[in-house]
C-alpha positions in Angstrom: 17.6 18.3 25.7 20.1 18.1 23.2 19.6 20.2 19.9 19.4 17.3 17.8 16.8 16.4 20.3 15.1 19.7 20.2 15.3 20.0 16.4 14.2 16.0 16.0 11.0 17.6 18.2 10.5 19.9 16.5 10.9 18.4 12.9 7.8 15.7 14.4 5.4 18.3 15.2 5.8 20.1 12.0 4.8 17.1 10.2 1.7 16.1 12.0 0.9 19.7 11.9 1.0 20.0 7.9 -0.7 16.7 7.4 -3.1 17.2 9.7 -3.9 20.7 8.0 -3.8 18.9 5.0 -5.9 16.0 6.0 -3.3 13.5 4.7 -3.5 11.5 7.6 -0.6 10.3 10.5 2.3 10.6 8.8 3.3 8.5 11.2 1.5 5.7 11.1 2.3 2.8 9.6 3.5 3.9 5.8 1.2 6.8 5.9 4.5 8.9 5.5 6.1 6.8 2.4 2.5 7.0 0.5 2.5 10.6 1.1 5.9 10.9 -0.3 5.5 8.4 -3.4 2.3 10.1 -4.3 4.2 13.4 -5.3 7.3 11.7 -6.3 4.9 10.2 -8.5 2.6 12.9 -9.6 -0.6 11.5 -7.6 -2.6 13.5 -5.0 -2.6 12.7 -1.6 -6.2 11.1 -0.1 -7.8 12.8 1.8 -10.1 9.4 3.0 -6.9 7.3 3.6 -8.5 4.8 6.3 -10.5 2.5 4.0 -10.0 4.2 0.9 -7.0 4.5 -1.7 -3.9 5.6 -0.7 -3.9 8.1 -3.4 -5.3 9.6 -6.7 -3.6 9.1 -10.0 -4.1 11.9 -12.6 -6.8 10.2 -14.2 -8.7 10.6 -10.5 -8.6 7.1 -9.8 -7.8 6.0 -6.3 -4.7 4.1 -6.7 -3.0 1.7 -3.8 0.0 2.0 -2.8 2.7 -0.7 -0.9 6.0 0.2 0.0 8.9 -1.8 1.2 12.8 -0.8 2.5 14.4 -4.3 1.7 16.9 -4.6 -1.2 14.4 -5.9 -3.4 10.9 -4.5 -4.5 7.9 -6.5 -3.0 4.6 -5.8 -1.8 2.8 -7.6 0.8 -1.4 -7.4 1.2 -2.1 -8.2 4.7 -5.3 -8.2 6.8 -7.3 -9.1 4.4 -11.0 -9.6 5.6 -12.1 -13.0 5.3 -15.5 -13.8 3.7 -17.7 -17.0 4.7 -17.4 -18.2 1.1 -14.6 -18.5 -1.1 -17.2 -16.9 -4.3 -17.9 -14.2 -1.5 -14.1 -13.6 -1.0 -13.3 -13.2 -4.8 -16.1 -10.4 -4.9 -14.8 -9.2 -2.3 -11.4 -9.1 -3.6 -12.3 -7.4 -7.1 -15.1 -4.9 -6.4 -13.6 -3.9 -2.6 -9.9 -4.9 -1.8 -7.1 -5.3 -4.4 -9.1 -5.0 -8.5 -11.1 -2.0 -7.2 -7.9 -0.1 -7.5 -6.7 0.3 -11.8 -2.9 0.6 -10.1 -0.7 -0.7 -7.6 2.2 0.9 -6.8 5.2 -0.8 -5.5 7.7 1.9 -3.6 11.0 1.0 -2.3 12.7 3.1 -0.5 16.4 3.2 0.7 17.8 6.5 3.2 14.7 8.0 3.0 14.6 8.2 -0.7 12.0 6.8 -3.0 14.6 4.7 -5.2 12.3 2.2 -7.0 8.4 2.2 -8.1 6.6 -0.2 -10.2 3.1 -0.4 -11.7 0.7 -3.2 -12.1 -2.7 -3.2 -12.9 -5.2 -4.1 -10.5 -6.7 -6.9 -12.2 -3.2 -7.9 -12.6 -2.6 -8.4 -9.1 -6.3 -10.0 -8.2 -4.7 -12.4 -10.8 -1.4 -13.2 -9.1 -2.5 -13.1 -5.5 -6.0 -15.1 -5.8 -4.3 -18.5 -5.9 -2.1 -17.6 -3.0 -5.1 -16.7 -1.1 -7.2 -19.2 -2.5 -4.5 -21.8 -0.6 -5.0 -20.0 2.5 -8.7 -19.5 2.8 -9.6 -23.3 4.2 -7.5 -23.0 7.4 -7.4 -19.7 7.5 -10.8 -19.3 9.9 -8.6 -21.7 12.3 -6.5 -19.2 13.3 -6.4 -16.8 16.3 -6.4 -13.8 13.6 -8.8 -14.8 10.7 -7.1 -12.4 8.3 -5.6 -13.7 4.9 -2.0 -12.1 3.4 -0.1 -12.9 1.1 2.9 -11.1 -1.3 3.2 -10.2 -4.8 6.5 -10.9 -5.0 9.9 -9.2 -6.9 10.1 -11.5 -9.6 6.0 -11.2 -10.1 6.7 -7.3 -10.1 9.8 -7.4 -13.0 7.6 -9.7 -15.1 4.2 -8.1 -14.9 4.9 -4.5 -13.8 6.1 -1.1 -15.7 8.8 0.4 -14.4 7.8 4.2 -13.4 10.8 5.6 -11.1 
């Protein structure tokens, strides 16, 4: 092995170490790593119950959620969303367990590893801009292969309704 390779090695196990001491999760998997990043760069703690849960905890102790992008603009996308067998079930759902459940959304963009960008909405903010996009979707949505429902609050959406934090 190279000593890029060995340090590059050796960088990786370090990380899963700490976070697995920490119980912070794979830092590896999926954006794990960039929510663990933004959430100090931000001033949050790290969850311990990431799978299901927030993907951190404001300093008001409020699990927060947490999307992060690496494209030029600011965006965040909500994918696999559950689907409900009613539409009433799905907005329930929506509020009390998926997107209004959390007061903040966080929307992280990073560029050469550096958080450059966040932006805060509130939750009911976003149940408000993504339920018509959803709401679109949920008919044919059952006729797929992968019954899930996504959509993407989306830059301009972000600018308008969001606060600027970073």
């Amino acid at each position: 092995m190279t000593p890029e390779q060995e340090k590059y090695i050796h960088l990786y196990e370090n990380m899963v170490t700490l976070c697995s001491e920490q119980k912070w999760g794979d830092p590896f998997s999926y954006a794990r790593g960039k929510e663990i990043f933004a959430s100090f760069s931000l001033g949050h703690s790290v969850s311990n119950g990431w799978k299901g849960g927030g993907d951190a905890v404001n300093k008001k102790g409020k699990e927060v959620e947490y999307k992060s992008t690496t494209q030029k603009k600011v965006q965040g996308s909500y994918t696999g969303i559950s689907v409900q067998p009613t539409w009433q079930e799905q907005v329930r759902y929506l509020k009390e367990e998926k997107i209004a459940k959390y007061p903040e959304h966080y929307y992280n963009r990073f560029e050469n590893g550096k958080l450059v960008e966040s932006w805060m909405l509130p939750g009911e903010k976003v149940l408000e801009l993504l339920l018509p996009k959803l709401e679109r979707k949920f008919s044919t949505v059952l006729q797929k292969k992968d019954p899930r429902l996504s959509a993407t609050v989306t830059t301009r959406e972000i600018l308008t309704h969001g606060k600027r934090v970073i």
